[in-house]
C-alpha positions in Angstrom: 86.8 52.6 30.2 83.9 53.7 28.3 84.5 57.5 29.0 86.9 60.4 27.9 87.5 63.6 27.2 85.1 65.1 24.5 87.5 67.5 23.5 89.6 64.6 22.5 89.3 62.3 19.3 87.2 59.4 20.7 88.4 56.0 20.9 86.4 53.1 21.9 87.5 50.6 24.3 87.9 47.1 23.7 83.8 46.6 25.3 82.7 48.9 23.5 83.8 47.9 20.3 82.5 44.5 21.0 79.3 45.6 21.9 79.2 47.7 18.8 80.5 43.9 16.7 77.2 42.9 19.0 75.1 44.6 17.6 74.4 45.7 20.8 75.6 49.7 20.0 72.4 51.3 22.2 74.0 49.7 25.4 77.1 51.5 24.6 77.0 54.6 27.4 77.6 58.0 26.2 81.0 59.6 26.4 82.0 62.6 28.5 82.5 61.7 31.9 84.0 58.4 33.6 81.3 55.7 34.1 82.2 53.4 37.6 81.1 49.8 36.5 79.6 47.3 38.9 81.3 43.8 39.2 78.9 40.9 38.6 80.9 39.3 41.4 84.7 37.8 42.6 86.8 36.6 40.4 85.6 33.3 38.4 82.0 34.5 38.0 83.0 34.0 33.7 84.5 31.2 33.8 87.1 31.1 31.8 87.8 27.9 28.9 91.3 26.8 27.8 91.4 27.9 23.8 92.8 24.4 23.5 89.4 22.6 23.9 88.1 24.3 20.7 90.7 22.8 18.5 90.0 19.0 20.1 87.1 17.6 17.8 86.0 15.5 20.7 85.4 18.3 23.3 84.3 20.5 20.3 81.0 17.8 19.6 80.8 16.8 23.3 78.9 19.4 26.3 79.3 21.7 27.1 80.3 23.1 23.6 78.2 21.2 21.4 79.9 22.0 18.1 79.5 26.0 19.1 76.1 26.2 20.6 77.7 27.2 24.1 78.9 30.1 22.4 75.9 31.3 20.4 74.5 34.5 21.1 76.9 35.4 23.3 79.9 38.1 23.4 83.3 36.1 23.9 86.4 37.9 24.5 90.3 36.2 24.6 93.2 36.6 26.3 95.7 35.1 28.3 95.1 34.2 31.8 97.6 32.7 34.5 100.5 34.0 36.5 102.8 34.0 33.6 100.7 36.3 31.4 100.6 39.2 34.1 97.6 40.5 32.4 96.0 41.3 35.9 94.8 44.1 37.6 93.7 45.2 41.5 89.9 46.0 41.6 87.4 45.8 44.6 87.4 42.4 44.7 91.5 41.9 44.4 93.6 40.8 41.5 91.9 39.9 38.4 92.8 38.9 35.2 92.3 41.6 32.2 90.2 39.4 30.6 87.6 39.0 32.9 87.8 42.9 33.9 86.9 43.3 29.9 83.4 40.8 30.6 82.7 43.0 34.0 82.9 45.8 31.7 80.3 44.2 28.7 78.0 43.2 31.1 77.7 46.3 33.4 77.0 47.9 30.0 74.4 45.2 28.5 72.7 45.8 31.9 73.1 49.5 32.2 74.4 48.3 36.0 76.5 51.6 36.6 77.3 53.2 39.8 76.9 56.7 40.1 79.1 58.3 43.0 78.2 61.6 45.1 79.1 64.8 43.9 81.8 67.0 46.1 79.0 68.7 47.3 76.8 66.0 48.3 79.8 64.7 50.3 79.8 67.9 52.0 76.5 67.9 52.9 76.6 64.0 54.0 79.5 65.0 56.6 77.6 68.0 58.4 74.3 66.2 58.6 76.6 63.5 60.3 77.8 65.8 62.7 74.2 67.3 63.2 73.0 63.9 63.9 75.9 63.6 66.8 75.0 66.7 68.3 71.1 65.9 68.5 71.7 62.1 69.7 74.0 63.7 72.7 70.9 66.4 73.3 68.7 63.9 73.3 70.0 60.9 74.8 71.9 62.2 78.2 72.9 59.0 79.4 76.7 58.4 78.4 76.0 54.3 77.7 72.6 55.1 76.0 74.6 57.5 74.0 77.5 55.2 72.8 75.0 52.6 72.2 73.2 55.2 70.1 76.0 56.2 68.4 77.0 52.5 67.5 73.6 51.9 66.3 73.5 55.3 63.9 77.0 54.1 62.3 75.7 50.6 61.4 72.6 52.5 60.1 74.6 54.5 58.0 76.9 51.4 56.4 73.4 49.5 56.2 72.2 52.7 54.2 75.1 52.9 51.9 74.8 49.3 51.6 71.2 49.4 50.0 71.6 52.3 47.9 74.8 50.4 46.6 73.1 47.4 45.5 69.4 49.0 44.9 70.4 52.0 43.4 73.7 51.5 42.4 74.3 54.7 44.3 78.2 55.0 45.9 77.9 57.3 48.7 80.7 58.3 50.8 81.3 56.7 54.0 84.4 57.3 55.7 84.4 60.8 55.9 80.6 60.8 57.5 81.3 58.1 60.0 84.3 60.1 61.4 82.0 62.8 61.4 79.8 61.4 63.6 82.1 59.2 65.8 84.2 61.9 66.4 81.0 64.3 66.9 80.2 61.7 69.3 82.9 61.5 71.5 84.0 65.1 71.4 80.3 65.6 73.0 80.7 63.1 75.6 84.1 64.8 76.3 82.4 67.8 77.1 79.8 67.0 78.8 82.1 64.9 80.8 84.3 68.1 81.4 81.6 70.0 82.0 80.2 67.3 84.3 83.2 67.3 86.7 83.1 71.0 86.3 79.9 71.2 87.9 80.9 68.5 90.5 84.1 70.5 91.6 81.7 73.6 91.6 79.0 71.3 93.9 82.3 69.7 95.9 84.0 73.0 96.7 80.7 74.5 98.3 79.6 71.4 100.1 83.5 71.5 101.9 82.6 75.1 103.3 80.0 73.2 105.4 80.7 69.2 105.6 84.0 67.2 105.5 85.8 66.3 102.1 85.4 62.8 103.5 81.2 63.8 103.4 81.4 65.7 100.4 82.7 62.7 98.7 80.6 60.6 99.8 77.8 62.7 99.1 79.3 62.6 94.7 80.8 59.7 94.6 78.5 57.5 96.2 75.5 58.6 96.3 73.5 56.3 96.2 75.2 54.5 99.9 74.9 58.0 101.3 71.4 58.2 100.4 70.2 55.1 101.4 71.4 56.6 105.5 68.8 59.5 105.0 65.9 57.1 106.3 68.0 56.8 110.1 70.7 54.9 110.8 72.3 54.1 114.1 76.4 54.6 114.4 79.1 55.3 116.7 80.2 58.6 115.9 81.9 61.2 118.2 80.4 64.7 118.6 81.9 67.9 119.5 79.7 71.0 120.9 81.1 74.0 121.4 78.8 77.4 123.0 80.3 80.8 123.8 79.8 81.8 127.5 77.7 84.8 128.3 76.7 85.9 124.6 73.2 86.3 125.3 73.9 88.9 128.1 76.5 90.4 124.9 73.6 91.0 122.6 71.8 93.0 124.7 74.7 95.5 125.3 76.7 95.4 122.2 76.0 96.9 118.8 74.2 94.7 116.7 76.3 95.2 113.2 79.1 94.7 115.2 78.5 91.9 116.7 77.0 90.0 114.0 80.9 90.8 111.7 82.3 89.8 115.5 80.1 86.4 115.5 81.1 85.6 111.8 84.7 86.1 112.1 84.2 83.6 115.2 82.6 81.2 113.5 84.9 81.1 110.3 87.8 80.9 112.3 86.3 77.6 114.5 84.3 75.8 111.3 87.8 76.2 109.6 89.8 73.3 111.7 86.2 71.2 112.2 86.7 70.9 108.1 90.6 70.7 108.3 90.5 67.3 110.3 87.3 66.1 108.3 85.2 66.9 110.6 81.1 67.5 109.6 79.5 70.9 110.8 76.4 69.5 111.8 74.7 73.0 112.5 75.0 76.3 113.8 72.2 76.8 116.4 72.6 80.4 117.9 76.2 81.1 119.1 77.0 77.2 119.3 78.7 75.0 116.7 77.9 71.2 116.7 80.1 69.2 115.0 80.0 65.4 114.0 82.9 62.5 113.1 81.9 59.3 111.8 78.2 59.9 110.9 78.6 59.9 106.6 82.0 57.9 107.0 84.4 56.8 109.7 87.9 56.0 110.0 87.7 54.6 113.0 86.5 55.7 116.5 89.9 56.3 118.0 90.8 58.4 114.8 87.7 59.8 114.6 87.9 61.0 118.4 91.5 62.3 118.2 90.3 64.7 115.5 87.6 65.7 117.7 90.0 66.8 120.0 92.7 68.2 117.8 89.9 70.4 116.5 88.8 71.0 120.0 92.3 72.6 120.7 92.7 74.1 117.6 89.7 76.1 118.3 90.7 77.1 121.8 94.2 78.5 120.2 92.0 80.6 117.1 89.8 81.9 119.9 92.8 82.8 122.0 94.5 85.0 119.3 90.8 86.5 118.4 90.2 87.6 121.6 94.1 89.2 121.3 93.5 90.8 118.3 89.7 92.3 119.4 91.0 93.6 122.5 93.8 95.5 120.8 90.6 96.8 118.9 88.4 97.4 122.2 86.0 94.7 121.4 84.7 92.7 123.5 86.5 89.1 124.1 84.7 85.5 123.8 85.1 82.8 126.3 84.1 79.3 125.1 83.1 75.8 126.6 83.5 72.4 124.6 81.8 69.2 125.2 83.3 65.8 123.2 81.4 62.3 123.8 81.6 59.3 121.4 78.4 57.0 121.3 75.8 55.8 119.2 73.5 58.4 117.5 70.9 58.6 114.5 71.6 59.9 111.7 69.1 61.0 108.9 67.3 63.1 107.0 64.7 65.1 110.1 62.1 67.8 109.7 59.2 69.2 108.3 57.7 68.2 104.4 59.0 71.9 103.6 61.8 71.4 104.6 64.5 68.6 105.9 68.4 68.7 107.2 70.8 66.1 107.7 72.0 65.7 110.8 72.1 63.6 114.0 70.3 62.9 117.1 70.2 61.0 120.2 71.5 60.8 123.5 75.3 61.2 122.6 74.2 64.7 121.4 72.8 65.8 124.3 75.2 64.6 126.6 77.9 66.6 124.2 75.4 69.9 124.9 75.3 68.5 129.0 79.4 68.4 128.9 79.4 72.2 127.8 77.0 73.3 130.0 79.3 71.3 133.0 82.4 73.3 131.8 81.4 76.9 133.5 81.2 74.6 137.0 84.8 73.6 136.6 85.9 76.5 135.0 87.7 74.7 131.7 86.8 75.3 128.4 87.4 71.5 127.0 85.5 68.2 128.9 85.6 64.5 127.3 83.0 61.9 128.4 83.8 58.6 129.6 83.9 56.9 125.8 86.1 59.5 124.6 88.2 59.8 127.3 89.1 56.3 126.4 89.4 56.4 122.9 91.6 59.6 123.6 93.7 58.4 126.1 96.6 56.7 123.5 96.9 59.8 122.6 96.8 62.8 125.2 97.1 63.0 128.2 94.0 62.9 130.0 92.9 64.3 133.7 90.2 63.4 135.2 87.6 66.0 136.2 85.2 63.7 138.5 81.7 62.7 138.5 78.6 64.2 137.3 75.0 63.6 136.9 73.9 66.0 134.3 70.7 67.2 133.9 68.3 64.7 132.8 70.1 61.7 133.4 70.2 59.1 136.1 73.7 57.9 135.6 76.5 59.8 136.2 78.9 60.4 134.2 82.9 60.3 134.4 84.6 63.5 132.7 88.0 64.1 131.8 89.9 67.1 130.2 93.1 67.3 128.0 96.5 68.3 129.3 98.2 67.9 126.3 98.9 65.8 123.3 101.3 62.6 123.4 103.7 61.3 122.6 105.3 64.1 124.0 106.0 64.0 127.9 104.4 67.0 129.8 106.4 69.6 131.1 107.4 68.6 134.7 105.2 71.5 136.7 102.1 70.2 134.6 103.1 66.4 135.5 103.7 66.4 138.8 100.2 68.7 138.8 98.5 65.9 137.3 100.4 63.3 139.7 98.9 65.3 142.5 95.4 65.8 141.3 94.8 62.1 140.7 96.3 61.3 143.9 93.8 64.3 145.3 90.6 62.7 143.7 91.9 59.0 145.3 91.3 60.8 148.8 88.4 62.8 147.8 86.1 59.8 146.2 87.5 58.0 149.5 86.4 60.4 152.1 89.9 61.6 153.2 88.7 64.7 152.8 91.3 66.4 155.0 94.3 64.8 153.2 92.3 65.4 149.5 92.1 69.1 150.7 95.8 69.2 150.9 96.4 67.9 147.9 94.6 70.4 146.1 96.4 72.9 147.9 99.6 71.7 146.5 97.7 71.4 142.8 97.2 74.9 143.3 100.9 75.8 144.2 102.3 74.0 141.2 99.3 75.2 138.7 99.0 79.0 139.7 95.2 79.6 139.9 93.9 76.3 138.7 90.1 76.9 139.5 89.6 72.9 139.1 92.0 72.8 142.3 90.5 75.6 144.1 87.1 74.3 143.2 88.2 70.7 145.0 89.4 72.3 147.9 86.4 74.7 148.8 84.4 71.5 148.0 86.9 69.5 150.8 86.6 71.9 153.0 82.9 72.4 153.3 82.6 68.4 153.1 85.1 68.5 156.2 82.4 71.0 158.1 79.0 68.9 157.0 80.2 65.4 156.1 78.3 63.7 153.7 76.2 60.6 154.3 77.2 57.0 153.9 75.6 57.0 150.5 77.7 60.0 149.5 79.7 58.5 146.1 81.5 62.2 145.0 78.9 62.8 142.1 78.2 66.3 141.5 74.5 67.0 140.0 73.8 69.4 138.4 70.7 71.1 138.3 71.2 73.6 135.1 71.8 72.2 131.4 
């Protein structure tokens, strides 16, 4: 090369000694440090000329040589070229012959075309400015895709860059190291923003369960978009599930109010708890009742989605049941509670004010859910099914029927049922041969035997020790028997409180 050591005893390379032959001694860089030369091209840009053609007299006269005027004025170095000389060596451009290296050499010096390279420092800098870039693109650009696409652009910038200040300047700047920098910058951003993304969502997701489904809650971040676009009102078959304790108002004016409240949320934790167990949506709290809603975000079908109202129907009678166990032992007061279950179409949407808006559901499945609670302190049960339930239900408990009712603010009445237990398994042979006599009772009772329906109910009542359904039946039977009904008498029952 045309650099050493300048403690050493300088020796000139073959250009430079040419040059020097050249008269062209001023071109010659100065020593001291290594000096990176710049290739005028690929191999074959000096064409090289067989040393044979000078000693032929007719190619010597004849173009291009024209007895030595090709050569005037110019520098001409030779050597042996082909792959038997193995005078070759790699460069940027791949194997070339020594030769032609020597020319590169001449002519980056005749032209002072030199690359200068970036110090160890400079690289430094170059690789933290990369990284800086990275972290401002991710602040600044939030949107993953808008990010990678920014990303992509800045490294073809920064090849572009080194590109130009290559062939412009003849600059060499480092580019590996940077565009790691930046890439990796990059993506260990996006990571963390990713992580910190489904962070937040498991943060969101895990309060959202203490009040809605999972099924709603991932809806809600998943897919929100199709769970948004339901906030304007949309009509679907969902079944509904309201439960109301019996007698609380009457409580709050007695009991202490502290105490009470800690009684009430200890209530409601232990009945939201199985409403969110079978995916279940808690709809609203409104006083001392609990509504309750399955299918309105997303169903899985109306029988499934009716057989978890009524698991969680059951489930809630058993919490309330050890509750009122556990408060008694304590000499608090005990909670009695009446369920309602219908399955119809309702509206569901985004209702209220400008200030302020909930989600939730309305229509006339809702309020015959609030109707079917009120009905269950005249029957004295705790659990009633509507008609649509009762038949989505039926493959799977065993059903009794309760009878018909108009409820308050409706014309038609409305068949009710109530759970006896859960199938497939059989029910215990006192509770099934209750059940075969009820039905059997109601037959006589809708039917105007009211004398024969009277003793069946008596018999319900032997088998099912103080059944009030039975007992309400036969009183019922009995004053029918003393003031028989008219012809258009059709065993509905209206009732004339919610």
């Amino acid at each position: 090369g045309f650099g050493c050591n300048p403690a050493d005893p300088l020796i000139e390379s073959l250009g430079a000694r040419l040059l020097r032959k050249a008269d062209r001694a001023p071109s010659i860089p100065q020593p001291g440090h290594p000096w990176r030369i710049r290739f005028a091209g690929p191999p074959g840009t000096f064409q090289p000329h067989s040393l044979c053609d000078l000693f032929d007299e007719r190619k010597w006269e004849r173009p291009p040589y024209n007895r030595g005027d090709f050569f005037r004025g110019k520098i001409v170095v030779v050597g042996p070229e082909g792959n038997w000389s193995k005078d070759e060596a790699l460069t940027p451009w791949g194997l070339m012959f020594g030769s032609e290296i020597h020319l590169n050499a001449i002519n980056a010096a005749l032209n002072h075309d030199f690359l200068t390279e970036t110090s160890e420092r400079d690289n430094y800098g170059l690789i933290v400015l990369a990284g800086a870039l990275a972290w401002l693109l991710c602040r600044l650009a939030p949107a993953p895709l808008l990010r990678v696409a920014l990303l992509g652009a800045l490294s073809f910038g920064w090849l572009a860059m080194a590109l130009i200040l290559y062939n412009r300047a003849g600059l060499f700047i480092t580019t590996t190291a940077p565009l790691a920098a930046l890439i990796s910058s990059g993506v260990c951003c996006l990571a963390w923003d990713f992580f910190r993304e489904q962070r937040e969502k498991a943060h969101v997701r895990r309060t959202l369960e203490r009040y809605v489904s999972k099924d709603a809650v991932r809806e809600i971040i998943d897919n929100p978009r199709g769970f948004f676009d339901t906030l304007g009102g949309m009509r679907k078959p969902m079944a509904i599930l309201f439960s109301d304790l019996r007698g609380f108002t009457s409580m709050t004016e007695m009991a202490d109010s502290h105490a009470l409240v800690r009684q009430l949320n200890d209530y409601f934790t232990e009945m939201v708890e199985p409403i969110l167990r079978h995916q279940g949506a808690l709809d609203k709290f409104i006083g001392d009742a609990v509504m309750a809603v399955w299918g309105n975000i997303r169903t899985r079908g109306a029988g499934t989605d009716v057989r978890a109202a009524v698991l969680t129907a059951l489930e809630m009678r058993t919490r309330l049941a050890k509750l009122n166990e556990q408060w008694e032992q304590n000499g608090k007061p005990t909670f009695a509670i009446g369920i309602g279950i219908t399955f119809g179409e309702a509206i569901v949407g985004n209702i209220g004010s400008l200030q302020q808006m909930n989600l939730t559901v309305i229509g006339d499945a809702v309020n015959l859910a609030s109707r079917l609670e009120g009905v269950t302190k005249e029957y004295g049960l705790d659990l009633l099914l509507s008609a649509e339930a009762a038949a989505h239900a039926r493959e799977f408990f065993h059903l009794q029927t309760v009878g018909l009712v108009q409820v308050k603010g409706r014309r038609q009445p409305v068949e009710i049922f109530t759970v006896l237990g859960e199938r497939p398994k059989p029910l215990e042979a006192a509770l099934a041969e209750y059940s075969h006599a009820f039905e059997d009772a109601m037959r006589h009772y809708r039917s105007r035997d009211f004398v024969g329906a009277e003793q069946l109910f008596q018999r319900c009542e032997l088998v099912r020790k103080g059944d009030p359904l039975a007992r309400i039946y036969r009183e019922r039977c009995a004053a029918l028997e003393a003031s028989p009904p008219s012809t258009e008498w059709n065993g509905v029952f209206v009732m004339s409180e919610k």
